[in-house]
Short mmCIF file of the C-alpha atoms (twelve columns), coordinates in Angstrom:
data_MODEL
# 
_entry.id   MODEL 
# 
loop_
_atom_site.group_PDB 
_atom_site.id 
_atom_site.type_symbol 
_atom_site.label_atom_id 
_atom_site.label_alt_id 
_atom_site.label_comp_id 
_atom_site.label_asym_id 
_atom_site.label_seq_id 
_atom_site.Cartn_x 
_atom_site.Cartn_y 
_atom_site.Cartn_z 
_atom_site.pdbx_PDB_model_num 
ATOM 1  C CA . UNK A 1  0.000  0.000  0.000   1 
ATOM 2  C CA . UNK A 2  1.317  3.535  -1.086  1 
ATOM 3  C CA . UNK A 3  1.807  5.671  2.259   1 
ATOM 4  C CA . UNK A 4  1.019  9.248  2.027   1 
ATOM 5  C CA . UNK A 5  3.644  11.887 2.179   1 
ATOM 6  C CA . UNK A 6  7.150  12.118 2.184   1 
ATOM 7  C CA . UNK A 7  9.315  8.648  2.863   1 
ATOM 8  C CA . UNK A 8  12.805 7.554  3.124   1 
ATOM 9  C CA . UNK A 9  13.819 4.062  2.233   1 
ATOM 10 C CA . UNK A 10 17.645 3.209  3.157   1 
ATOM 11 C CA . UNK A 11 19.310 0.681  3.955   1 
ATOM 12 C CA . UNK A 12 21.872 -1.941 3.136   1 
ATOM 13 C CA . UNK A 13 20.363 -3.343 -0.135  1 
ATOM 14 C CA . UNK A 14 23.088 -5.758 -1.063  1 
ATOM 15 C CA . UNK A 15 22.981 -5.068 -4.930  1 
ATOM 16 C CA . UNK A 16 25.136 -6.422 -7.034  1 
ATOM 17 C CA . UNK A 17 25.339 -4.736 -10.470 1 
ATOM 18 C CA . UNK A 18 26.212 -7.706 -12.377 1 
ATOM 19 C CA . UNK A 19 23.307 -9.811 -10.993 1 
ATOM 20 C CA . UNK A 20 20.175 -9.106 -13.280 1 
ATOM 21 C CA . UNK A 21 17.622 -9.570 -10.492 1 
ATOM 22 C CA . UNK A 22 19.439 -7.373 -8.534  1 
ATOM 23 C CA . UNK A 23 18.989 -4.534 -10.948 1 
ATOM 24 C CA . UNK A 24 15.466 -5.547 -11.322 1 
ATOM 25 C CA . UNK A 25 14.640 -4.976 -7.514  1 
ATOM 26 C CA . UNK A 26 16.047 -1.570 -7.728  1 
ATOM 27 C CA . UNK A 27 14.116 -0.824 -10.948 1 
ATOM 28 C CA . UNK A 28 10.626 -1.717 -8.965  1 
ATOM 29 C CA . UNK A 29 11.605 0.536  -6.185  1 
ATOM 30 C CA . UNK A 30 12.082 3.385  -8.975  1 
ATOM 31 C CA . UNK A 31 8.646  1.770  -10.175 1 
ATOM 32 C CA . UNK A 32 7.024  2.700  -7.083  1 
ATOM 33 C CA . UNK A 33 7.919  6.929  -7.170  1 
ATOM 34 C CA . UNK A 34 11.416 6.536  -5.459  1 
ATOM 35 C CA . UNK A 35 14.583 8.098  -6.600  1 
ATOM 36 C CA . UNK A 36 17.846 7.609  -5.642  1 
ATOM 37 C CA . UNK A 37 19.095 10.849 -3.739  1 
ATOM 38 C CA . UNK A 38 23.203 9.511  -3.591  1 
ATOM 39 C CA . UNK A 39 23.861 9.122  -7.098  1 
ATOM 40 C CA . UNK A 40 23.348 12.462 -9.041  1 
ATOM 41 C CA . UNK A 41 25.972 13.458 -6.234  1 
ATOM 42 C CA . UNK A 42 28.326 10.275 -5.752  1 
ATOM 43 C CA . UNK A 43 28.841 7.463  -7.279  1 
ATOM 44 C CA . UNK A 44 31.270 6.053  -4.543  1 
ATOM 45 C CA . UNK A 45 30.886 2.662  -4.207  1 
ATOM 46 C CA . UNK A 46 30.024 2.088  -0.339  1 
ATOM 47 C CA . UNK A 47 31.554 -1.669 0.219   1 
ATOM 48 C CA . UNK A 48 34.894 -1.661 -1.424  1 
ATOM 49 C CA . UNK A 49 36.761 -4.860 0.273   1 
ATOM 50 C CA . UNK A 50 38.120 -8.289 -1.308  1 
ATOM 51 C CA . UNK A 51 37.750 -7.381 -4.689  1 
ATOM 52 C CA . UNK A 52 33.907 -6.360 -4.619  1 
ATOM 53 C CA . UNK A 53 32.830 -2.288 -5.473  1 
ATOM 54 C CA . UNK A 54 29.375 -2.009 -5.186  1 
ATOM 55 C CA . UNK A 55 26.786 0.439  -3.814  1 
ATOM 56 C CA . UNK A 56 25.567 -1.625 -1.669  1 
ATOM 57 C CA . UNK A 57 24.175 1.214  0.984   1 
ATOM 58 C CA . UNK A 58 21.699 2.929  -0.613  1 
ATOM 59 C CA . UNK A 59 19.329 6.161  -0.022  1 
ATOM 60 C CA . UNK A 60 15.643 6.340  -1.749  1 
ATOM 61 C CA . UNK A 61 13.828 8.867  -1.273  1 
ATOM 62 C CA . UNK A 62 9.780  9.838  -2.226  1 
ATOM 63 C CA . UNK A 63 8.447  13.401 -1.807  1 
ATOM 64 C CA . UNK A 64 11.528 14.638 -0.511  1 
ATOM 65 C CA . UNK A 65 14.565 16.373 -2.746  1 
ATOM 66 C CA . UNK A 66 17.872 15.172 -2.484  1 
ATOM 67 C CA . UNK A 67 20.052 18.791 -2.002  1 
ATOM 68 C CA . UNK A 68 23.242 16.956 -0.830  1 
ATOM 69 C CA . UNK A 69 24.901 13.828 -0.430  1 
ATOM 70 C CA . UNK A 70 28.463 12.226 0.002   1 
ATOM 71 C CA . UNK A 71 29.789 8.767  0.380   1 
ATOM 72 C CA . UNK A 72 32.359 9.092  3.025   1 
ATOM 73 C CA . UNK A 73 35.788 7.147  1.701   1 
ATOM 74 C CA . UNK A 74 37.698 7.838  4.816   1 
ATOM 75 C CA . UNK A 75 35.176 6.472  7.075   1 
ATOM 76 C CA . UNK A 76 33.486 3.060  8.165   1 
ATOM 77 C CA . UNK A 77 31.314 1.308  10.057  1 
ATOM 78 C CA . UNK A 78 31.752 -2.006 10.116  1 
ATOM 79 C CA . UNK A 79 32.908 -3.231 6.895   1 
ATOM 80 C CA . UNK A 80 30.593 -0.712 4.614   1 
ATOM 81 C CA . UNK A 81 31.764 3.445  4.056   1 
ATOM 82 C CA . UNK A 82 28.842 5.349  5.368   1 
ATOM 83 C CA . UNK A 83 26.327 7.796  3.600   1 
ATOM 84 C CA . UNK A 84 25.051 10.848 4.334   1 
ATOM 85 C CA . UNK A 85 22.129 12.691 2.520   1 
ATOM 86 C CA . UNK A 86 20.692 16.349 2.913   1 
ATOM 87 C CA . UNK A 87 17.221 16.115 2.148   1 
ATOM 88 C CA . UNK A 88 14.576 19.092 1.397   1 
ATOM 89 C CA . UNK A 89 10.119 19.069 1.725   1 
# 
């Protein structure tokens, strides 16, 4: 069910580009009204260990506008870089 107003949707998602369904799943969420408020400002991968670069920690966002955002390289928690978004009604 479609919630009225403004929402956020973050989390670790665990895409891998190179898996179709993967890029499926993130296509339905874009399906739904949600847009990605990282990318247009960083493209930083956020897991970047034993061989694997993916942006894995992700930001959606739905009545909201994405004014800001970084992928922090020199910073982790746990084993992922975290993200941090700047978000506008």
């Amino acid at each position: 069910k479609k919630r009225p107003g403004p929402v956020v949707l973050c989390g670790d998602f665990n895409v891998f580009e190179r898996i179709a369904s993967d890029r499926e799943a993130l296509r339905a969420i874009e399906a739904e009204g949600f847009v990605d408020a990282v990318l247009p400002f960083d493209a930083t991968p956020t897991f970047d260990m034993f061989g694997e670069r993916e942006r894995f920690d992700r930001v959606y966002v739905r009545g909201l506008t994405p004014v800001a955002a970084k992928v922090h390289v020199d910073a982790r928690l746990a084993d992922h870089r975290p993200v941090e978004v700047t978000l506008a009604l």
